[in-house]
VOPAGU-2260 file (C-alpha; in pm, 1 decimal, decimal comma):
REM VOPAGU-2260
SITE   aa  ch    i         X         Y         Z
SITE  UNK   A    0   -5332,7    2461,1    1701,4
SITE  UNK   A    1   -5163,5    2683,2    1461,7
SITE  UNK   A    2   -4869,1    2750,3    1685,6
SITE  UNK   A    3   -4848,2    2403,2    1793,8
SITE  UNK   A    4   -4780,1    2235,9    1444,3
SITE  UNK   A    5   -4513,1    2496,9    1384,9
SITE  UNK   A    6   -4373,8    2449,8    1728,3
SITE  UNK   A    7   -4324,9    2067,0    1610,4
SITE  UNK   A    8   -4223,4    2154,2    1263,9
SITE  UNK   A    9   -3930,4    2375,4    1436,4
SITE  UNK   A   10   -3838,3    2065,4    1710,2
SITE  UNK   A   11   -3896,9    1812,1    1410,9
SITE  UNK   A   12   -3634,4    2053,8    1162,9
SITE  UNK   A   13   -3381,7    2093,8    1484,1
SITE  UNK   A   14   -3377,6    1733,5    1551,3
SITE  UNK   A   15   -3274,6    1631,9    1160,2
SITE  UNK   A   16   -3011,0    1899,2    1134,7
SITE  UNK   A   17   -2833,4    1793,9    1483,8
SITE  UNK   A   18   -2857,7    1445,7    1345,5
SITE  UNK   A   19   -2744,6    1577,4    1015,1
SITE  UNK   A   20   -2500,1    1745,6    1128,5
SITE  UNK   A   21   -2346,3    1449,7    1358,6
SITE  UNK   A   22   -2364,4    1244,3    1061,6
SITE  UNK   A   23   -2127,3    1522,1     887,8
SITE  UNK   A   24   -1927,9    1534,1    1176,5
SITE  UNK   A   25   -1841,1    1145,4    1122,4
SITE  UNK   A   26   -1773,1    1131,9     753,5
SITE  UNK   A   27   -1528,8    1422,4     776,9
SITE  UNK   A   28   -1342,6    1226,9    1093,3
SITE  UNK   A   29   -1340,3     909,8     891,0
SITE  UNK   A   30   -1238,2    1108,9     579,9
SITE  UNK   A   31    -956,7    1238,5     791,0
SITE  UNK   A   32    -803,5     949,4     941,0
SITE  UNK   A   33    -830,2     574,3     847,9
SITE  UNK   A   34    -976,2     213,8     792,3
SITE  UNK   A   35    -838,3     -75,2     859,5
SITE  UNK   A   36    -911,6    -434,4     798,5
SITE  UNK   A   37   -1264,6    -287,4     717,8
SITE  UNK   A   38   -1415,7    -271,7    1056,5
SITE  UNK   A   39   -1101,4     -96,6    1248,5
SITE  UNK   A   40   -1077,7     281,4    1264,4
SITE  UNK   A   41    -811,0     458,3    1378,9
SITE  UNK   A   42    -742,8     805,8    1411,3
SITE  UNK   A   43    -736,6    1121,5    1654,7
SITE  UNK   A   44    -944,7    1215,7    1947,6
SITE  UNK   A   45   -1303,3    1297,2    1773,0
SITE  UNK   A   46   -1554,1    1532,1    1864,2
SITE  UNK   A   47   -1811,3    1478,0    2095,0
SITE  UNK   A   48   -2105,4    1534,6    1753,6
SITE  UNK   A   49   -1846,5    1265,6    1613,8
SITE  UNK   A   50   -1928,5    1012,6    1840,7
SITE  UNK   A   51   -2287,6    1080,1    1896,8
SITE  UNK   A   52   -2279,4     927,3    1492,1
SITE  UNK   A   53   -2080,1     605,4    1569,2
SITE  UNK   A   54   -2371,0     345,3    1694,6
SITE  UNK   A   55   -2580,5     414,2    1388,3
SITE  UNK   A   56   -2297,1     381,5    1163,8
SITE  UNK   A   57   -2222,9     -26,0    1280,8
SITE  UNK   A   58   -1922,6     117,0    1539,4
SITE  UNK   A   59   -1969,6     -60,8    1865,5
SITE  UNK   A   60   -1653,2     -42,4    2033,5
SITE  UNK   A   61   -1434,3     238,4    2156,6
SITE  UNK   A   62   -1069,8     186,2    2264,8
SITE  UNK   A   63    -880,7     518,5    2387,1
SITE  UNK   A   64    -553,5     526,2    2412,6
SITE  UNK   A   65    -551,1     848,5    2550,8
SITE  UNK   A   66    -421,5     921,3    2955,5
SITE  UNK   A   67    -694,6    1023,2    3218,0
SITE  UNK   A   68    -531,9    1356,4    3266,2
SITE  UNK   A   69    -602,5    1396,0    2857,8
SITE  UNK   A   70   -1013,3    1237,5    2910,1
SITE  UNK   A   71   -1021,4    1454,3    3186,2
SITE  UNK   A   72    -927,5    1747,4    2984,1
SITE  UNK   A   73   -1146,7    1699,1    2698,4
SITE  UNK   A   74   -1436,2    1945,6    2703,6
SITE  UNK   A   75   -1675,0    1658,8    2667,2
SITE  UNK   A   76   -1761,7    1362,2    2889,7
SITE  UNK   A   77   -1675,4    1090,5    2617,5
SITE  UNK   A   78   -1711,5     791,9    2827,5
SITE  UNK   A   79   -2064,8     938,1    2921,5
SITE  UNK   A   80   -2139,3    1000,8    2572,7
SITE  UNK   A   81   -2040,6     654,1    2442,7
SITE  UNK   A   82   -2231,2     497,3    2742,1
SITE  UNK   A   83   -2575,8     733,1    2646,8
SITE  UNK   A   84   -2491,4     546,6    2273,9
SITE  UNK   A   85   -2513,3     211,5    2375,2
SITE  UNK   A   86   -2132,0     182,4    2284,9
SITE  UNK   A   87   -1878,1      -4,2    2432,4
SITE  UNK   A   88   -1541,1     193,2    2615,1
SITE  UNK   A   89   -1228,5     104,7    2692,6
SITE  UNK   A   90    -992,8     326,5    2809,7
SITE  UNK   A   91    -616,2     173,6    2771,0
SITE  UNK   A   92    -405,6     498,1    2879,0
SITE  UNK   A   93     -80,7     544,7    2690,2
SITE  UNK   A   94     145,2     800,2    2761,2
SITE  UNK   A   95     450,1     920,8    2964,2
SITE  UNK   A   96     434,5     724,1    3379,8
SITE  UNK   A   97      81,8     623,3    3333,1
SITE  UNK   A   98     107,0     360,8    3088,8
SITE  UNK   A   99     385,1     390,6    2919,3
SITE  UNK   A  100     449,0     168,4    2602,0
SITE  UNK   A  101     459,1    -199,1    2771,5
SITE  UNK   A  102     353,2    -528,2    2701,5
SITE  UNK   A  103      91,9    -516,3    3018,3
SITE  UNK   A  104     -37,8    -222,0    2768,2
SITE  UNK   A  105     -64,6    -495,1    2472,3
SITE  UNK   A  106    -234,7    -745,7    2658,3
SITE  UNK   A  107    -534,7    -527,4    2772,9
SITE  UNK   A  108    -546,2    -427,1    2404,2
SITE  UNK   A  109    -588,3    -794,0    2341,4
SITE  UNK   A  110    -830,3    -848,1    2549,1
SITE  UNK   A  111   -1049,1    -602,8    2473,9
SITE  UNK   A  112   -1001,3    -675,6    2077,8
SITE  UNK   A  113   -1107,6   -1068,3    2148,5
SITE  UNK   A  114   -1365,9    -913,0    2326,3
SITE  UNK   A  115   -1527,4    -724,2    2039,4
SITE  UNK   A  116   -1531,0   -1028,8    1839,7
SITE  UNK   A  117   -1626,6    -893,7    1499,0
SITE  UNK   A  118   -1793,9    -594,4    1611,2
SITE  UNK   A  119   -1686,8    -209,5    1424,1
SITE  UNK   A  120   -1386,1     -59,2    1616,0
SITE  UNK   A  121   -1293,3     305,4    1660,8
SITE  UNK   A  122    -901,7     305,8    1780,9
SITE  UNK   A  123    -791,7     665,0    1897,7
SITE  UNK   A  124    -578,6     877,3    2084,7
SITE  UNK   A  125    -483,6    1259,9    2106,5
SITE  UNK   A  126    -332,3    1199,3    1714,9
SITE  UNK   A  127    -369,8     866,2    1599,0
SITE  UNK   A  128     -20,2     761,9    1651,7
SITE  UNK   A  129     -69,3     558,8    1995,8
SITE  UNK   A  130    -364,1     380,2    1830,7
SITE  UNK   A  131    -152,7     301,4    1572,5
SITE  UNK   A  132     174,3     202,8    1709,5
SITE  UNK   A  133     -52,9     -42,6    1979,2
SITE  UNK   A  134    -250,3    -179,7    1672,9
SITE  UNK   A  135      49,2    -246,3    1465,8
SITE  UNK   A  136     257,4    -423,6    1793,0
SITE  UNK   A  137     -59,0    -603,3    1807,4
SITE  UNK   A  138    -103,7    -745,2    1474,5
SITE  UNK   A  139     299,1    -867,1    1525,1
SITE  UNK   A  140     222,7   -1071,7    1839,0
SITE  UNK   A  141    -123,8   -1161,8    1814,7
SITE  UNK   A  142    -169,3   -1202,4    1431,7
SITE  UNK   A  143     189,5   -1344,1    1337,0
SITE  UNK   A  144     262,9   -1002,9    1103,2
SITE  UNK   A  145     646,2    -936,6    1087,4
SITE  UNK   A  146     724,3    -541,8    1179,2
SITE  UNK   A  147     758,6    -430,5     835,3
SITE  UNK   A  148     403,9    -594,6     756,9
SITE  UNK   A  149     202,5    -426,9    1065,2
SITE  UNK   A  150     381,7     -82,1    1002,8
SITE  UNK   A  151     312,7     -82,4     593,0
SITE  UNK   A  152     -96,7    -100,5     767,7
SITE  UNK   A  153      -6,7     181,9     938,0
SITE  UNK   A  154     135,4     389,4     728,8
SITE  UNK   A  155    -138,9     640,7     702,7
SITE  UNK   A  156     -73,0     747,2    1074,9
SITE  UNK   A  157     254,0     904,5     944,7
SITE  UNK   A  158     463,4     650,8    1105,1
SITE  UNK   A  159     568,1     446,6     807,9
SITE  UNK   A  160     749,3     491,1     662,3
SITE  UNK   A  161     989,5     552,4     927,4
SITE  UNK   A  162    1036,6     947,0     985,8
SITE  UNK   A  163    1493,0     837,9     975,7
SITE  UNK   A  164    1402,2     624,0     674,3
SITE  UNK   A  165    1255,0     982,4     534,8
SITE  UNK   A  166    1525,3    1170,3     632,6
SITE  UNK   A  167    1806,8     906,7     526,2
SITE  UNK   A  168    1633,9     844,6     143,9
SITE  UNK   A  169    1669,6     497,1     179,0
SITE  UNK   A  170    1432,4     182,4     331,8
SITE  UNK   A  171    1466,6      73,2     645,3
SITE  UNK   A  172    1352,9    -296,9     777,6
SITE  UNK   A  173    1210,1    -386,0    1133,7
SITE  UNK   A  174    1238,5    -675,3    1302,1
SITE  UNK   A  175    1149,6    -845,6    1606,8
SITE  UNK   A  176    1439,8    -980,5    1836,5
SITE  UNK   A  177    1440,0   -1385,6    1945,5
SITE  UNK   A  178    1416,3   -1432,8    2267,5
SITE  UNK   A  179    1767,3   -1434,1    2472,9
């Protein structure tokens, strides 16, 4: 009897401190990257104990902008993880060939956002700066932002302001084109 109790003790102790430390593993990835619009995260490529913290923290809804090579050569099955959460997964790749920066790229991203509704959204890619370059194109065409408006939500990704505008010492504006 003895050795059963502290057999579930042991089990009971294990179980908190993985769920502990998943919970850890959350707050320092949203401590390191960023919130937007209060129910939009957007950041790197997060651990798999990361994840495993997102459904009980309100996070429904994974987009990844990341390429199937780069999900293939993660060291964790994240799709399979998200799916053994009860979390939605999208996988939008963005990257050099596959996907490349187009507006058939923009469009999924739409749908999937309209899909989500109102639901808690983790955005990510390798860095953060896919996520965030799709998100800000996003808010331009689908939320009626100008440039300078979507980047400035941006900025933590590093992107804004502009690396030239860093270099030069002096603001730069961005604007979208009319149609020719």
């Amino acid at each position: 009897m003895r050795t059963a109790l502290l057999s579930l003790l042991l089990v009971s102790a294990s179980s908190i401190a993985d769920n502990h430390d998943n919970s850890s593993a959350l707050a320092d990835y949203i401590d390191e990257n960023y919130t937007v619009e209060e129910r939009i995260i957007i950041g790197g490529q997060p651990s798999a104990q990361a994840l495993e913290g997102l459904k009980e923290n309100g996070i429904s809804t994974v987009i990844n902008f990341r390429t199937q090579p780069e999900v293939e050569g993660l060291s964790f099955d994240e799709p399979g993880l998200l799916a053994e959460e009860g979390i939605d997964y999208y996988q939008i790749g963005v990257g050099r060939g596959e996907g490349a920066y187009n507006p058939a790229v923009l469009e999924a991203f739409n749908a999937r956002m309209e899909a989500a509704g109102d639901d808690q959204i983790l955005l990510h890619c390798g860095s953060g700066y896919r996520a965030s370059q799709v998100y800000a194109a996003w808010l331009v065409k689908y939320r009626g932002l100008t440039p300078n408006e979507a980047l400035d939500r941006v900025a933590p990704s590093g992107w804004w302001p502009m690396p030239m505008e860093q270099l030069l010492g002096q603001p730069l504006s961005v604007s979208v084109q009319g149609d020719s």
